[in-house]
Backbone bond lengths (Angstrom), bond angles and torsions (degrees), N, CA, C in turn:
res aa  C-N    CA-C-N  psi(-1)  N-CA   C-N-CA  omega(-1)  CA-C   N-CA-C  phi
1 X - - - 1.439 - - 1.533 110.37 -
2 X 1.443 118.73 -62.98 1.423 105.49 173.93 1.128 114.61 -50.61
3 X 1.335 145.70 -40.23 1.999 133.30 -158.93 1.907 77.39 -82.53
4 X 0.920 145.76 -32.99 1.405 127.91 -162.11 1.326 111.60 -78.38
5 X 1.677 110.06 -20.90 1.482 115.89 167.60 1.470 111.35 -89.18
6 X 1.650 126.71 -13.07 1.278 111.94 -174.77 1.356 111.28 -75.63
7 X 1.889 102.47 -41.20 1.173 115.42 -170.95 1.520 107.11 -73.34
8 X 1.157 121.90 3.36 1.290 107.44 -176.00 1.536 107.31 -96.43
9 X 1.240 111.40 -58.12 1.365 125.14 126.62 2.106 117.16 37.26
10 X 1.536 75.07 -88.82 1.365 108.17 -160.33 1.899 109.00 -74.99
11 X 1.649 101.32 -51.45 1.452 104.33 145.60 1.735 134.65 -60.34
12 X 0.966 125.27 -7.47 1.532 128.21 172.65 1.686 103.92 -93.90
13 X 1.380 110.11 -8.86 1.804 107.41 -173.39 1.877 92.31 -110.22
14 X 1.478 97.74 -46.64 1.504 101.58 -152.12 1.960 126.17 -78.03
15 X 1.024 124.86 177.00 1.388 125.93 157.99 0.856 125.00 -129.80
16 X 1.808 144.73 -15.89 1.089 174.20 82.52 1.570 111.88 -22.73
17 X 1.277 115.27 74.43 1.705 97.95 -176.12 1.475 92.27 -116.55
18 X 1.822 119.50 137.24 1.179 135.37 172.17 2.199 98.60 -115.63
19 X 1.052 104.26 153.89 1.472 106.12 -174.92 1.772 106.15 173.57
20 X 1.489 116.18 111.22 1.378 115.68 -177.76 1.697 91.85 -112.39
21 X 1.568 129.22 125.52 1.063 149.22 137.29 1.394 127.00 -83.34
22 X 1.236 89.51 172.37 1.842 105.85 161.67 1.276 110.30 -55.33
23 X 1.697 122.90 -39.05 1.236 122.52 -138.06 1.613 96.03 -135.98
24 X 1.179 121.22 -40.53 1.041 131.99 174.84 1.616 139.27 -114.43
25 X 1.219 119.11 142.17 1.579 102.83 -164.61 2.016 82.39 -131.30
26 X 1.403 116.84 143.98 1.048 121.85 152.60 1.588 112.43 -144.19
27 X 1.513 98.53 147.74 1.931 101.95 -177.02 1.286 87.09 -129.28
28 X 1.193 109.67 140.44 1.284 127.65 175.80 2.026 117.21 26.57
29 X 1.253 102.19 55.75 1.441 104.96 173.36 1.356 125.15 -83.49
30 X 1.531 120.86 147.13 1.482 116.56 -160.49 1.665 104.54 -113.49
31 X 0.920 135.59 109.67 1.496 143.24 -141.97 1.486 104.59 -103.31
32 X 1.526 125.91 -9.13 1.755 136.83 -163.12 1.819 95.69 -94.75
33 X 1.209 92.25 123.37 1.309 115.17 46.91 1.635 110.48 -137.42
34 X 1.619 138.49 120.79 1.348 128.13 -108.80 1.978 82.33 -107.10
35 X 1.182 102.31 150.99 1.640 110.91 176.84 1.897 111.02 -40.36
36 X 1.318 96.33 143.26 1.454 109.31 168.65 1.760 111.49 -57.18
37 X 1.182 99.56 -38.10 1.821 105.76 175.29 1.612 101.78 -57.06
38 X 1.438 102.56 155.61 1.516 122.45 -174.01 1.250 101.64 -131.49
39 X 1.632 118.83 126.54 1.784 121.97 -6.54 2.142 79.74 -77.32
40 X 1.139 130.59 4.21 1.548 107.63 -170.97 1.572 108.39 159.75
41 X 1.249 117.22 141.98 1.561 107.55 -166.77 1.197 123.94 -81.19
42 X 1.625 97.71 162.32 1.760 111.78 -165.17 1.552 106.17 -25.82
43 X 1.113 105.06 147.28 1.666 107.30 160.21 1.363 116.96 -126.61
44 X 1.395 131.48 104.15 1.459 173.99 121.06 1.933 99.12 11.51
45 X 0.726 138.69 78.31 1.701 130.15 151.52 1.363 115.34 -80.27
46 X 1.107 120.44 140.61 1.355 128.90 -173.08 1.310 119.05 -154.59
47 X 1.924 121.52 99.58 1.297 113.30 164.13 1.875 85.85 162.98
48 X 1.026 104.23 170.52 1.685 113.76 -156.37 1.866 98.74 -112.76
49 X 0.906 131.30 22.10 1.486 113.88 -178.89 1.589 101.92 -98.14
50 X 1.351 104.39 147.88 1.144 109.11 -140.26 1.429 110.89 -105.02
51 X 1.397 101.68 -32.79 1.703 104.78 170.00 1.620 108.10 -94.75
52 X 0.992 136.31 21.40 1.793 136.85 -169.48 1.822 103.10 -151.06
53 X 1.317 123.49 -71.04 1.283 110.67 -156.52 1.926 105.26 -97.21
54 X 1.801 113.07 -22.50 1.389 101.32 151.09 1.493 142.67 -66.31
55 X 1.245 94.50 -23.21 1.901 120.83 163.17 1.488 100.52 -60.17
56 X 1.103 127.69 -92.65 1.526 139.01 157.82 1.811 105.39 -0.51
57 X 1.223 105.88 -78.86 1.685 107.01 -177.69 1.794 96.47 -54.82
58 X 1.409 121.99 -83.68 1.815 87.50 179.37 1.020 155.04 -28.33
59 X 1.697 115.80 -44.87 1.217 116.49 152.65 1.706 119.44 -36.15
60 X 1.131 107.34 -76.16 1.405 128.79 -148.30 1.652 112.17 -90.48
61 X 1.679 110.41 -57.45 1.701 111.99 -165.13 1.966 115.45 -57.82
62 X 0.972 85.41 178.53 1.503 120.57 175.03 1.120 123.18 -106.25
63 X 1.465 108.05 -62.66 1.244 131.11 147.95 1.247 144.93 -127.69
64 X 1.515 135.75 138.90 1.338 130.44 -149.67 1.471 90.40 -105.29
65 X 1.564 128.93 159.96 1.017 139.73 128.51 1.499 141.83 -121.16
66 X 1.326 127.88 159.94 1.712 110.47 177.23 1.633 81.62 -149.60
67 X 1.566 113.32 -155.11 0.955 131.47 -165.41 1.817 104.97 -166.76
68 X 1.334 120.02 135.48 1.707 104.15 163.65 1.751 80.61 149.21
69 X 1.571 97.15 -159.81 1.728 108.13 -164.36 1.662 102.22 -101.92
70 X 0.894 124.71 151.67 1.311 130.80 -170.37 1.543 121.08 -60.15
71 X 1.223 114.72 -42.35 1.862 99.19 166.65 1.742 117.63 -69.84
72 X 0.918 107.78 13.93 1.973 117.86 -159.20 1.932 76.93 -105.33
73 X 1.468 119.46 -49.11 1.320 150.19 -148.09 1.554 99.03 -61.40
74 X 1.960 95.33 -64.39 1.033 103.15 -161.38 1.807 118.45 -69.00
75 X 1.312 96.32 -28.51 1.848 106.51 178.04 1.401 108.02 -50.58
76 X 1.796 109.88 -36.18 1.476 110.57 -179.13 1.153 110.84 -59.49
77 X 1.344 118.89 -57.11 1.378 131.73 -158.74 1.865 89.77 -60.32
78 X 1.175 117.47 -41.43 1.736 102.29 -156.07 1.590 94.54 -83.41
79 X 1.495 121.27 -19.51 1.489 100.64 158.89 1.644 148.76 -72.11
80 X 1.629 91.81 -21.85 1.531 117.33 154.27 0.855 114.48 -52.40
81 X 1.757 121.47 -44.73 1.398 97.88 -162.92 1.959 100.56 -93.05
82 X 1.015 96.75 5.00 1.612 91.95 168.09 1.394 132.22 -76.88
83 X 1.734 100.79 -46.46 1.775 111.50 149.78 1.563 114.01 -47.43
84 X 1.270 127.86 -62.15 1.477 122.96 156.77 1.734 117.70 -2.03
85 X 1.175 95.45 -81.41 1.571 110.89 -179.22 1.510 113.74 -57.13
86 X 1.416 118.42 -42.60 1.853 111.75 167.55 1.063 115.13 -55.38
87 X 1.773 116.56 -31.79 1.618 114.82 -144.94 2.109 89.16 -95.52
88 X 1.413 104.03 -26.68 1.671 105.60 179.81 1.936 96.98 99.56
89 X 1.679 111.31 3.67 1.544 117.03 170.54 1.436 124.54 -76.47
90 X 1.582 114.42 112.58 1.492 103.82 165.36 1.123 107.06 -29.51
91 X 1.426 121.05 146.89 1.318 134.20 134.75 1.509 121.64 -39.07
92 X 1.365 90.44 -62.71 1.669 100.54 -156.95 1.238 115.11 -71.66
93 X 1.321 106.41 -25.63 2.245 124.35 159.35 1.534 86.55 -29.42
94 X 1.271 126.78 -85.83 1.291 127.33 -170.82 1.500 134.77 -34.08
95 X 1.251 121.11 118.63 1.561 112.58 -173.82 1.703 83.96 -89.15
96 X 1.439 86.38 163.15 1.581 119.06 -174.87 1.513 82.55 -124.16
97 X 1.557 101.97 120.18 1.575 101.35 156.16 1.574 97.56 -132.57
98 X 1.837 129.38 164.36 1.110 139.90 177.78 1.668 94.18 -130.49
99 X 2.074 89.07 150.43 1.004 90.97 -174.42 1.910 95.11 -116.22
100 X 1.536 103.20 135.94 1.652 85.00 166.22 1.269 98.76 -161.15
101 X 1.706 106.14 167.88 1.594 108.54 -165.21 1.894 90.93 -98.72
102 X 1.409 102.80 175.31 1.603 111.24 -179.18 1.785 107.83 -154.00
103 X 1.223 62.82 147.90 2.041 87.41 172.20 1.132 102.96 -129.93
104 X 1.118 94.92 131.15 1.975 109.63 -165.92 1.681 99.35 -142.95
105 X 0.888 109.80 129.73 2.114 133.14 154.36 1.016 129.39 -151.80
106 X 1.303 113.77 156.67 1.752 108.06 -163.07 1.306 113.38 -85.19
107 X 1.810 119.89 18.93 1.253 117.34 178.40 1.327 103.85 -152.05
108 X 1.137 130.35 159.06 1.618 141.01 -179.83 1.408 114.17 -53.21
109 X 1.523 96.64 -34.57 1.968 124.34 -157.10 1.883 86.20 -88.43
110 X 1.145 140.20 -66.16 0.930 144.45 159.90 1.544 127.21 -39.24
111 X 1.242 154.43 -44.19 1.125 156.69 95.89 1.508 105.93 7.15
112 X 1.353 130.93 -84.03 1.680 124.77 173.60 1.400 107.93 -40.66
113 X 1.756 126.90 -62.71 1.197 102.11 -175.35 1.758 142.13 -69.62
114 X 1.710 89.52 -2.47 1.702 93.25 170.33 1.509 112.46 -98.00
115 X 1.791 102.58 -2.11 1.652 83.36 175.48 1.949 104.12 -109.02
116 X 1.354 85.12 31.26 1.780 102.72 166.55 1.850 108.21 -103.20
117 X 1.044 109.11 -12.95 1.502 120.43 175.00 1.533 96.01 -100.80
118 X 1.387 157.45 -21.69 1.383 151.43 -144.64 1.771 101.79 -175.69
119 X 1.390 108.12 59.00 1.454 116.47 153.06 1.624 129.25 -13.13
120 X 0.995 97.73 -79.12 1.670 109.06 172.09 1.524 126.63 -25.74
121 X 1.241 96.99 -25.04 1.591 109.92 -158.41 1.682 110.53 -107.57
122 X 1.873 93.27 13.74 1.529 99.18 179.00 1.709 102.59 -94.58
123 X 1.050 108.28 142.19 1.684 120.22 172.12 1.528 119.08 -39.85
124 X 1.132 104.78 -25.81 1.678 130.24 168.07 1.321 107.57 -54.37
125 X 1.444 113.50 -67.85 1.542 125.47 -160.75 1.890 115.81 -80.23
126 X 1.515 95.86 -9.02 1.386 104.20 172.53 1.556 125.50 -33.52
127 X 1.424 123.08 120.68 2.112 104.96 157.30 1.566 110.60 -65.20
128 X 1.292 99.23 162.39 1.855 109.27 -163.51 0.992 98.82 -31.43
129 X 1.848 122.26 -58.45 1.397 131.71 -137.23 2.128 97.37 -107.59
130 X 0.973 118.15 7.50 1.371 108.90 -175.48 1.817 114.47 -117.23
131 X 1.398 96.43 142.00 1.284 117.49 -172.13 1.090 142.38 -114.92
132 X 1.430 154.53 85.13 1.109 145.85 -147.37 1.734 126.31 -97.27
133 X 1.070 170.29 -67.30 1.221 167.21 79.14 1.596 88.29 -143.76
134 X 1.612 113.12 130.74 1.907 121.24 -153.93 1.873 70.86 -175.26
135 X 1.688 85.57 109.38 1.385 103.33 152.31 1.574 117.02 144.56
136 X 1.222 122.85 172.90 1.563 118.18 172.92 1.710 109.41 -61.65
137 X 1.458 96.97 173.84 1.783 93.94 -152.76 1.825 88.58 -84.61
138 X 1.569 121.05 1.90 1.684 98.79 165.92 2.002 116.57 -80.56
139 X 1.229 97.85 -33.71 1.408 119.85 169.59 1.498 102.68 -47.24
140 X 1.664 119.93 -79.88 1.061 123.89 -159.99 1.666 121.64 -58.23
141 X 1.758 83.92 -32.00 2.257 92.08 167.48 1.732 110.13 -55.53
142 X 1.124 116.21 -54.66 1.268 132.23 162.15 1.005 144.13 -31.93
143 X 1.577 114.13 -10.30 1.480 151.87 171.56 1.022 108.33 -114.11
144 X 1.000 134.60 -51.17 1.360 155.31 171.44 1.959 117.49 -45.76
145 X 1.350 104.87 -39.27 1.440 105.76 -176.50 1.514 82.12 -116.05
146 X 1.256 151.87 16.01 1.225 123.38 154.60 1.948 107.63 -87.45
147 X 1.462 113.09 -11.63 1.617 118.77 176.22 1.662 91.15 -75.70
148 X 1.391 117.98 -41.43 1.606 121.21 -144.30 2.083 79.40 -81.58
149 X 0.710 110.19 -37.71 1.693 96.75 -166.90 1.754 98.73 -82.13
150 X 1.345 114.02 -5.79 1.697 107.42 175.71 1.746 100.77 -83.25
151 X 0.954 124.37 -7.58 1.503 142.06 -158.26 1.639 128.84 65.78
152 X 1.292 99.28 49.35 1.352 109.20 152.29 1.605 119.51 -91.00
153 X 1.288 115.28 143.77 1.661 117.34 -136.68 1.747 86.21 -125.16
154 X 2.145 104.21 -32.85 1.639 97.78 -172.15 1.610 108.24 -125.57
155 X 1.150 120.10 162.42 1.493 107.64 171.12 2.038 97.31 -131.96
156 X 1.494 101.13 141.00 1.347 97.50 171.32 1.435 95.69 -119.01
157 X 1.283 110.57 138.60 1.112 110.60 -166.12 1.958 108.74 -127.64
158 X 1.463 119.60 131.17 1.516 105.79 -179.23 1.849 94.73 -114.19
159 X 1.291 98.46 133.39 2.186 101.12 173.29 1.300 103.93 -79.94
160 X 1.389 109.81 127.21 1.360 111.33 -168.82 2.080 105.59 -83.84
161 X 1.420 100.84 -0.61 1.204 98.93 170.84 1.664 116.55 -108.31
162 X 1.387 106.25 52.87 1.367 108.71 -170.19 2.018 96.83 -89.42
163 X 1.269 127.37 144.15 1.779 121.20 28.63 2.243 105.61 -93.88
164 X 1.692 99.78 -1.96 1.699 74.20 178.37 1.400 113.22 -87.68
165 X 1.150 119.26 160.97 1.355 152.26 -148.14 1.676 115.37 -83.61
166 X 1.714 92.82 -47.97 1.383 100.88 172.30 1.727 131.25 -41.71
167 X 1.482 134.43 -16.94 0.974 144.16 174.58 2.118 99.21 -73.72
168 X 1.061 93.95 -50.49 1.481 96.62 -154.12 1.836 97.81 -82.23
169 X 0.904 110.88 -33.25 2.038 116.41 -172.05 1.990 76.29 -67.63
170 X 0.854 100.22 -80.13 2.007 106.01 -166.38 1.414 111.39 -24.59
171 X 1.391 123.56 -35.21 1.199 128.49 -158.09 1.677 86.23 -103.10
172 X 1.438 115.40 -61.50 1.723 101.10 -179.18 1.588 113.76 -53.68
173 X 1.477 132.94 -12.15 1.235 130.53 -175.72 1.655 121.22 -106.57
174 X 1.248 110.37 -13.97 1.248 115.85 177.68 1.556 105.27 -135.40
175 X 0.929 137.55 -37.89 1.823 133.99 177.51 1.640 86.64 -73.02
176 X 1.345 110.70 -105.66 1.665 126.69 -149.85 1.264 109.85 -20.47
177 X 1.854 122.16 -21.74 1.431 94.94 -163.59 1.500 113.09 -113.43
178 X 1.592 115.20 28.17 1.219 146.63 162.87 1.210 107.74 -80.64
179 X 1.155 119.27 -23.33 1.655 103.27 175.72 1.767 118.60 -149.47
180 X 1.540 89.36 51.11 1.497 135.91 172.34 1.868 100.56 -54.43
């Protein structure tokens, strides 16, 4: 993963790119025609190991992501910011984004009966460290700014009742614009 970000890197700036890896070898590679982004777009790390891919996101990201319950969250974050400090990287350069799925209805009664169609997604069935956002959209804001005050800045979010719509309109109409 890192040589795939160096080299990528290096081709989004370069025209002449030389680079011998583990994984990759380039001699004289021509990288144009190079992204409209300046010097090249965000770069996204995503995953919680702590001596390899949080190392990796300091060095290198833009933005970090993980997924799980917020004290699981926060250990990440305080090891990031420890790679931070080896690598000589702000912290705060770094966006913190989380990734989590949601069940959303505009009523308690509604919410129970779709997580009677999709088990898993009850607070019950959770692993120690995993988290879902399960509840009406005052509940789910409420979850939502307790990640945003740990300093998570993004949320990606998948509706676990996809292809209907109703999960995602509810949440763009009553969550998102709370924290406009």
């Amino acid at each position: 993963m890192e040589e795939t970000i160096e080299v990528c890197e290096a081709l989004w700036t370069g025209s002449d790119v030389d680079y011998d890896g583990d994984y990759y070898q380039l001699d004289g590679a021509d990288g144009r025609p190079h992204p409209v982004q300046d010097p090249y777009p965000p770069i996204m790390v995503g995953g919680g190991g702590e001596q390899f891919t949080l190392r990796i996101a300091a060095k290198h990201a833009d933005t970090w992501n993980y997924w799980g319950d917020l004290e699981m969250l926060r250990g990440k974050l305080d090891v990031l910011r420890e790679h931070c400090e080896t690598y000589g990287t702000e912290f705060d350069a770094i966006e913190k984004s989380w990734f989590a799925r949601c069940v959303i209805r505009e009523t308690e009664a509604e919410v129970e009966a779709l997580l009677d169609a999709i088990p898993r997604f009850r607070p019950a069935n959770f692993e120690a460290d995993e988290f879902h956002l399960v509840g009406t959209p005052e509940q789910v804001a409420a979850d939502v700014e307790r990640y945003r005050e740990a300093g998570f800045e993004e949320i990606v979010l998948e509706f676990v009742d996809f292809p209907d719509t109703t999960g995602p309109e509810l949440f763009a109409e009553e969550v998102a614009p709370q924290f406009a």
